[in-house]
N, C-alpha and C positions, 0 to 999 in steps of 0.2 A: 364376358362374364366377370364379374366383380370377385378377386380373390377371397377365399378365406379368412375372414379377423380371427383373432387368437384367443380365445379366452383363459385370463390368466387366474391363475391359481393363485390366492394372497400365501404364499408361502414360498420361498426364498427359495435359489436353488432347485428348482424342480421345474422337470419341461412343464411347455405351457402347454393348456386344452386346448382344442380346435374346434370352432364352434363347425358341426355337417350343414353346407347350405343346402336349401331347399330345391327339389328334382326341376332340372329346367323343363319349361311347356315347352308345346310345340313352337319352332322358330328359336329358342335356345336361350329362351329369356329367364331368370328365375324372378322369382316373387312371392308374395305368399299363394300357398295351393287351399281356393275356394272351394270349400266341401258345402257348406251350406247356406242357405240365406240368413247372414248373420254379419253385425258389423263387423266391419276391417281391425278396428280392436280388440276384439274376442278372437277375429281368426289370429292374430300376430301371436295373443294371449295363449291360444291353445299349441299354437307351435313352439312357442318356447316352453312352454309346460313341458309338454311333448318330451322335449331333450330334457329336462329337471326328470320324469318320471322315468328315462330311460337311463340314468346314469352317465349319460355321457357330459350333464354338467351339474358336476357333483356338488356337493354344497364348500361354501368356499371360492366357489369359482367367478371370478370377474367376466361382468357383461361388458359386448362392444360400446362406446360412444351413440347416443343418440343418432346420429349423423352418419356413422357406420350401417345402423339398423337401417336405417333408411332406404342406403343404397344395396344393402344385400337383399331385403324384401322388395323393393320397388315400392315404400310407400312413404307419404308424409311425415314430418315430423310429429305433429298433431295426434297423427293415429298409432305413432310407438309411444309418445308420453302416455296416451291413455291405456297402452297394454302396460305399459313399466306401472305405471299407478296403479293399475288391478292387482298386477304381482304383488307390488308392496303392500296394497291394502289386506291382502290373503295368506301374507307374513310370508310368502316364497323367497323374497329376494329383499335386502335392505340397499337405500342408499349414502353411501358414505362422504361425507362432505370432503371434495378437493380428491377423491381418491375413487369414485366409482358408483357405480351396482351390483353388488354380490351376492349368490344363492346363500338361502338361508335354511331354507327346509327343502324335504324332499319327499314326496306321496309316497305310499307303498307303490310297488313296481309292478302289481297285478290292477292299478286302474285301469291301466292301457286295457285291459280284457275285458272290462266292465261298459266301457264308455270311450267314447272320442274324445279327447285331450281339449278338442275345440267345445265338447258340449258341457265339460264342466264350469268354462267361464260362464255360460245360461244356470249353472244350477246354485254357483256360489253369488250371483248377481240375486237369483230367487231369494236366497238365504237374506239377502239385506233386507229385503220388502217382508221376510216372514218376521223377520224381529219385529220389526213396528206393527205391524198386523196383527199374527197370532199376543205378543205380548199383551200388546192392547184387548185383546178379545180373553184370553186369559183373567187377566185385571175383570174384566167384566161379566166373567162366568164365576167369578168368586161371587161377586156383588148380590146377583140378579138368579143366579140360579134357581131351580128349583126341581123340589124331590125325584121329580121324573126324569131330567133332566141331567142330574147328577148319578141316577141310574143307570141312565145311558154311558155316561161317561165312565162309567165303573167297569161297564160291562163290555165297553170296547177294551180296555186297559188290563181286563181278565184274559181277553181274547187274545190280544201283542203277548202280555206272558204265559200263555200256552203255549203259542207257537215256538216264542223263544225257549222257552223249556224244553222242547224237541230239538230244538237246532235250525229249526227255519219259520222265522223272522217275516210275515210278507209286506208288502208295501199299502195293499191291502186296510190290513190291521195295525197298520202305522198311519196310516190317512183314517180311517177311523174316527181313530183316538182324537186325533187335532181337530177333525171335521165337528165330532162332539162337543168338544170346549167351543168351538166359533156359534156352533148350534144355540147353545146354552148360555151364548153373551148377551142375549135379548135383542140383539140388532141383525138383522137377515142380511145388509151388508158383508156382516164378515164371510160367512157360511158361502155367499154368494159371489167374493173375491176369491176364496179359497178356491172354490169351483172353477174360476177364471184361471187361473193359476195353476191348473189341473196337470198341465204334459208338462212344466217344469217341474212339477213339486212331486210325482210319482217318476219322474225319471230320477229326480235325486236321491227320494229314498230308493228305489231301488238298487239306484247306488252304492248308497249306504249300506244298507240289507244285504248285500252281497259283501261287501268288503266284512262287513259282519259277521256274516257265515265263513268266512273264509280265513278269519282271525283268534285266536285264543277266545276261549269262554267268559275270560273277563269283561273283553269290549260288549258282548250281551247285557252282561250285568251292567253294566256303566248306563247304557241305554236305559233298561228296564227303572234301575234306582233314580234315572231324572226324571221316569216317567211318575213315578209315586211319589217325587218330591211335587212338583204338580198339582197331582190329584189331590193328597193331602190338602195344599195349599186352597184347591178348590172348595174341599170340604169345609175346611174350618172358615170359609168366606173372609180367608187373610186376602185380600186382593193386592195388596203388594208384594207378598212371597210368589202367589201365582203370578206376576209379571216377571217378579225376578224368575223362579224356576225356569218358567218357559223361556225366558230371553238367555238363559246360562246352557240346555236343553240344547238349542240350535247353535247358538256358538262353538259348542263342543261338539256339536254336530260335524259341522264345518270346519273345527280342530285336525277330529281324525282323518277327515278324507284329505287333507292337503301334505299331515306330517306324521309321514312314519314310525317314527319314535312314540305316537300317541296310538300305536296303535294295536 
C-alpha cells in the first residue's frame, strides 16, 4: 500500500495535512472506489471534492504531484489531469506556476447530505451545456415570443415565488420556469434537449433547492431576483439582456453550490 502524501498547507510553520487515502478493496489494494457508471474522472473528481467538502483539505492546502495522485488512486496520468482540470474550471483549486495546486474554495459542508460528491461533477458538467443552451433559447424567447406564450412563462415564475415565499422552493417549479423560456424560443429543439437532460438538470436543482432551504432567506431572494431579471428581459424582447440574464442566473447557480462564502 502506497503511503500517505502530505498535503501542505502554504503557510509556514504549521504541521502539514494528511491527505485520508481511499478504503482498500478486497485483496488490499486502494484506488478509486466505483460507485457508479461514470468516468474515471468524475469519480477521482468527486473524491477529492469529497475531502474539500469535509474540511479535512481546507482551503490553502496543497495538492500531491500529478504522479503522487496517480499512484495513490491507481490511475492514469490522463485521468487526474482531467479531475485537476474540472477542479480548476469549478474555481475549487488553483494552480500555481513552479509551486503547485491549492484549494481555493470550499462547498457548504451539508452537500455531502444532499448528494454524492461524485454526482455533483454530472450536475456542474450539466451546468456547462445549460449556458449555451438555455442562454441561446433565452435570446430566442425574447425575439419570437408570443402573448401566450409569455403567459406561460409568467405563470411559471408566479409559481417558483410562491413557493419561495413559504420556504420551499421545488424543482418542480424551477424546471418550469426554464422549460417555458425553451417552449417559447420557437424551436422544439430546445424544449426537447431540456427534456434529454431531464435526471441531470432536476438532480441539480434539487440540489440547489435544498441548499436553498437550508440557507439564510437572502439565497431565496438571490434566485427569485435572477429570475425577474430574465423575465423582464423576455418581456421587453431585449434578447440580449435575456441571454445575459440567464447565462449570469446559472453561473451563480453554480457559484453557490461550490463556494461557501456565497452562500
Amino acid at each position: 500500500m502506497f503511503k500517505p502524501v502530505n498535503w501542505e498547507r502554504n503557510v509556514p510553520e504549521r504541521p502539514l495535512k494528511i491527505f485520508h487515502m481511499p478504503e482498500a478493496a478486497p485483496g488490499g489494494q486502494t484506488g478509486l472506489v466505483l460507485t457508479r457508471r461514470q468516468r474515471m474522472g468524475d469519480q477521482l473528481y468527486g473524491q477529492i471534492l469529497e475531502q474539500i467538502v469535509s474540511g479535512r483539505l481546507p482551503e490553502g492546502t496543497r495538492l500531491p504531484a500529478e504522479l503522487d495522485l496517480c499512484k495513490m488512486f491507481g490511475v492514469s496520468r490522463p485521468v487526474v489531469r482531467q479531475a485537476l482540470q474540472r477542479l480548476r474550471a469549478d474555481g475549487l483549486v488553483q494552480a500555481r506556476q513552479g509551486s503547485g495546486t491549492y484549494v481555493m474554495a470550499r462547498p457548504a459542508e451539508r452537500l455531502a447530505n444532499f448528494a454524492e460528491p461524485q454526482r455533483v461533477a454530472e450536475f456542474l458538467r450539466c451546468i456547462e451545456v445549460r449556458l449555451v443552451l438555455e442562454g441561446s433559447a433565452a435570446r430566442h424567447a425574447a425575439e419570437r415570443r408570443n402573448p401566450a406564450e409569455l403567459a406561460g412563462i409568467k405563470a411559471a415564475h408566479e409559481r417558483f415565488r410562491g413557493e419561495a415565499a413559504l420556504g420551499s422552493p421545488s424543482p418542480d417549479a424551477d424546471l418550469a420556469f426554464h422549460m417555458a423560456i425553451a417552449q417559447a424560443s420557437g424551436n422544439s429543439f430546445y424544449p426537447a434537449l431540456l427534456a434529454h437532460l431531464h435526471e441531470a438538470l432536476t438532480g441539480f436543482m434539487n440540489l440547489s433547492l435544498q441548499l436553498t432551504r437550508t440557507s439564510p432567506r437572502e439565497r431565496a431572494s438571490q434566485v427569485l431576483q435572477e429570475h425577474v431579471l430574465i423575465l423582464e428581459a423576455i418581456s421587453l424582447q431585449d434578447a440580449d439582456a435575456a441571454q445575459v440574464a440567464m447565462q449570469f442566473h446559472l453561473t451563480q447557480a453554480r457559484r453557490r453550490m461550490i463556494d461557501r462564502n456565497r452562500d
